[in-house]
C-alpha positions in Angstrom: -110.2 11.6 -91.1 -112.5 8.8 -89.9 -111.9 8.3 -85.8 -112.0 4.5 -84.4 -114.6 3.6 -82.5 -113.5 1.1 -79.6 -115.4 -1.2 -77.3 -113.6 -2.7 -74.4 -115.3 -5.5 -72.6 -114.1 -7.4 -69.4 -114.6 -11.0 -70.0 -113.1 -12.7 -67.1 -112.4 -16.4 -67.3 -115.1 -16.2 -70.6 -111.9 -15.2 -72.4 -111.2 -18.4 -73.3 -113.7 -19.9 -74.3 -114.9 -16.8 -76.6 -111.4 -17.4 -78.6 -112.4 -21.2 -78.9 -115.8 -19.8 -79.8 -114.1 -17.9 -82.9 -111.7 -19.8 -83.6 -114.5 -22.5 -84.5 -115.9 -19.8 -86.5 -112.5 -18.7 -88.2 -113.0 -15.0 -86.8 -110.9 -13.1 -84.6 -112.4 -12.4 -80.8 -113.0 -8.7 -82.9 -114.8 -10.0 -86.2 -116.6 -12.1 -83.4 -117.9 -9.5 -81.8 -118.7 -7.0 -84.5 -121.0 -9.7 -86.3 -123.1 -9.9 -82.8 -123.5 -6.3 -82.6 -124.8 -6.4 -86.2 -126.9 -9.2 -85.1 -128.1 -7.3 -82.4 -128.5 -4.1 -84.3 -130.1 -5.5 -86.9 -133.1 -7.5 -84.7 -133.5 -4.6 -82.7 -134.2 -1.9 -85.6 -136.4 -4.5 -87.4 -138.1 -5.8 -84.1 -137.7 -9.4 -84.9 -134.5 -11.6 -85.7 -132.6 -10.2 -89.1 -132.7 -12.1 -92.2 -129.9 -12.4 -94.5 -132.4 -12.7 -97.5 -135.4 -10.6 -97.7 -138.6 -12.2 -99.0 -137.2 -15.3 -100.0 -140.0 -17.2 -101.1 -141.0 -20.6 -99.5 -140.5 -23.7 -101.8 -143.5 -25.1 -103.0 -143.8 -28.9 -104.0 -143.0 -30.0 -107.2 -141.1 -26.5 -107.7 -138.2 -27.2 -109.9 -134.4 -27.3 -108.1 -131.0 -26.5 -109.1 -127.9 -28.6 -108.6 -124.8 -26.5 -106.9 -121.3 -28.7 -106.1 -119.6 -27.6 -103.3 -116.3 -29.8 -102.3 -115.4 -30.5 -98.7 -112.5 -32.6 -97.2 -113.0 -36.1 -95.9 -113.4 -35.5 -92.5 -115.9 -33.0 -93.2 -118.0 -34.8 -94.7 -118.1 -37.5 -92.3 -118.9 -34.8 -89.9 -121.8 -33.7 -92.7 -123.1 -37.2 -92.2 -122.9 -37.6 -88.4 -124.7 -34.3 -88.5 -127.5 -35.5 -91.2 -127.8 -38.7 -89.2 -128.9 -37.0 -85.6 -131.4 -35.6 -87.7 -132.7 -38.2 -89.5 -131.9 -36.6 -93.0 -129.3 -37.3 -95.5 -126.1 -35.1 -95.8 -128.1 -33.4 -98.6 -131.0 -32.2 -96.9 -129.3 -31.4 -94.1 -126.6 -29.4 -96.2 -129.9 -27.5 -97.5 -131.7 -27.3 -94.1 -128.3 -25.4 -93.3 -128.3 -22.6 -95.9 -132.2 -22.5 -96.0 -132.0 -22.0 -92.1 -129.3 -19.2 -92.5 -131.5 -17.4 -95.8 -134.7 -17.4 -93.9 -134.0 -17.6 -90.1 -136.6 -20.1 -89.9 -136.8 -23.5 -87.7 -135.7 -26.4 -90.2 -136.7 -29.6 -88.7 -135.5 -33.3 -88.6 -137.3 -36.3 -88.1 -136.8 -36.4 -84.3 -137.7 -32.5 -83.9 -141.0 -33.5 -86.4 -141.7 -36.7 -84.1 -141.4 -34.5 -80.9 -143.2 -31.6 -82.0 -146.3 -33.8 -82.9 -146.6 -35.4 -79.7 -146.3 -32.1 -77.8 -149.5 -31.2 -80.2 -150.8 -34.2 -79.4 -150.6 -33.8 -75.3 -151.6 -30.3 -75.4 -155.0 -30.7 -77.3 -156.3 -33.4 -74.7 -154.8 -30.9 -71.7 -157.2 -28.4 -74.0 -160.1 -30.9 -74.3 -159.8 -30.8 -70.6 -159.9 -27.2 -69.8 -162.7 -27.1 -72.5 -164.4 -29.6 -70.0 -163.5 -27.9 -66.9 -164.9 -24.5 -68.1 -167.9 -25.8 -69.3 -168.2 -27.7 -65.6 -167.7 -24.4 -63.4 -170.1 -22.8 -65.3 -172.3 -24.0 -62.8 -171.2 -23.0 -59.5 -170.6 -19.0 -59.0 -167.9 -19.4 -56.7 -165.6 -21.0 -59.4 -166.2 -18.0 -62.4 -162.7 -16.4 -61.6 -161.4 -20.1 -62.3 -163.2 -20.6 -65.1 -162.3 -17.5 -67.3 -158.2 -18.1 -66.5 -159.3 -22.1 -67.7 -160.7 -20.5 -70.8 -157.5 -18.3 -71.4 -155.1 -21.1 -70.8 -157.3 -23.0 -73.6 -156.9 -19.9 -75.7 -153.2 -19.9 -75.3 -152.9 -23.5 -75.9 -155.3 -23.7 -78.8 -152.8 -20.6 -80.0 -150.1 -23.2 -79.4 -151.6 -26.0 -81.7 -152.0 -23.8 -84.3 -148.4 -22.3 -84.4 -147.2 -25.7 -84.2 -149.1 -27.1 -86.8 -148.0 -24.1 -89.0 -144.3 -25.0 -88.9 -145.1 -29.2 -89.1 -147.1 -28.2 -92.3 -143.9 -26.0 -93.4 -141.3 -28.1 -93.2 -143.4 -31.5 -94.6 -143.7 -28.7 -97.6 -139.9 -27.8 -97.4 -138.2 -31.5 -97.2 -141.9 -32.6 -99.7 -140.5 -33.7 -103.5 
């Protein structure tokens, strides 16, 4: 005979809103609960986030597509295209951004995400083009060396920056790319 295992957590005047929480979801507060300490489980045993889909390749341009139907009532699709609207996508791509999102646990970004990640990239090269100059600068005077080598870390770690940023603009031109 299999014993139950039980978890009993005070949650205080969080009650609430965790039952709204799952009743969104269509879970009860326990299914709730047990699919965050799978979650949880799951991206601590792997050390990073769990995936749904393992190795689920990335789609290339020009790669051929299928067509799936799916049926939703009215008012969910309005919500669909409310949704695809805030991100500057039709209900389509958004409907894909969705289920590629939950496959591959990666960022899938809208036009406004896209627009404000580029001029984040932008700010932080000249703020690196400026440590570049201040390093160079100090180089000069002895009593400024501790300065300079945290300037040329910073412009390290920013440089690091514009490259992982540039990674996922360049994936998900790819991704939304016919």
């Amino acid at each position: 005979m299999v014993g139950r295992e039980r978890l009993c957590v005070e949650l205080g005047a969080l009650r609430s809103h965790w039952e709204d929480w799952c009743a969104r979801r269509g879970l009860t507060a326990g299914q709730g609960v047990r699919q965050l300490v799978v979650i949880a489980i799951r991206e601590d045993a792997a050390g990073e986030p769990g995936t749904t889909t393992c190795g689920l390749p990335r789609p290339v341009v020009g790669e051929p597509r299928t067509r799936i139907e799916i049926r939703l009532t009215i008012a969910e699709r309005r919500a669909v295209e409310r949704h695809a609207m805030a991100m500057g996508l039709r209900g389509n791509r958004w409907i894909v951004s969705l289920i590629r999102a939950q496959l591959t646990r990666e960022p899938q970004l809208g036009e406004p995400e896209l627009h404000a990640l580029s001029v984040s990239n932008r700010q932080l090269a000249e703020i690196g083009r400026l440590l570049g100059q201040l390093a160079r600068a100090d180089e000069a005077e002895p009593a400024r060396r501790e300065l300079r080598s945290e300037w040329v870390g910073l412009r390290r770690r920013v440089d690091e920056h514009l490259r992982t940023a540039a990674v996922i603009i360049r994936a998900n031109l790819d991704r939304w790319s016919r």
